[in-house]
N, C-alpha and C positions, 0 to 999 in steps of 0.2 A: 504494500500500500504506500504509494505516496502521496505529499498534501501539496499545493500551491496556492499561494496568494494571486489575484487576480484584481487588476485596476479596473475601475468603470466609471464611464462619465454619466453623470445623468439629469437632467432636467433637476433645477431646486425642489421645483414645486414638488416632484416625484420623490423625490428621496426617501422620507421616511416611508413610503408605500412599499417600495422597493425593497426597502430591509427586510419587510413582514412577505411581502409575494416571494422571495429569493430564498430564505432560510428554510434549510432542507429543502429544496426541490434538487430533485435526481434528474439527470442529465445522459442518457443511456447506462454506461458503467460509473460514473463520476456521482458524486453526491456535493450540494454546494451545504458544508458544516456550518457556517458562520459567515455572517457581514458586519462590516462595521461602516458608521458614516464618517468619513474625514476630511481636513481640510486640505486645500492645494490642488492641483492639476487633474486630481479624481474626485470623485465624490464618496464612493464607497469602494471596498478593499472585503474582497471576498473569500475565503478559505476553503480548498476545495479537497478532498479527498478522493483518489484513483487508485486503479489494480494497478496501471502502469502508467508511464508517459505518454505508449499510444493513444490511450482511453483519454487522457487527459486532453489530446489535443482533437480528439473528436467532440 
C-alpha cells in the first residue's frame, strides 16, 4: 500500500463542500483517506491510499 498527497484547486465558494463530497470516496483501487483545506497555490491537499503506483495514477 502506498499513500500520496495530492494538490487541488478549487472554487472558494466550493471548498468546504468539497472536503465532505471527497472524504473517503474510492476511486477504482485508490481510496481518497483524508482532505484538508489550505492556504497558497491549492486549496485542498488530499491523502490518498493505493495497492501500487499504477493504481494510483489511474
Amino acid at each position: 500500500m502506498i499513500q500520496a498527497f495530492v494538490q487541488i484547486e478549487a472554487e472558494p465558494s466550493r471548498v468546504q463542500d468539497l472536503i465532505e463530497e471527497l472524504a473517503g470516496m474510492e476511486l477504482d483501487s485508490s481510496v481518497i483517506k483524508q482532505v484538508y483545506a489550505v492556504t497558497g497555490r491549492c486549496d485542498l491537499i488530499a491523502l490518498i491510499e493505493s495497492p501500487n503506483i499504477t493504481s494510483l495514477g489511474d
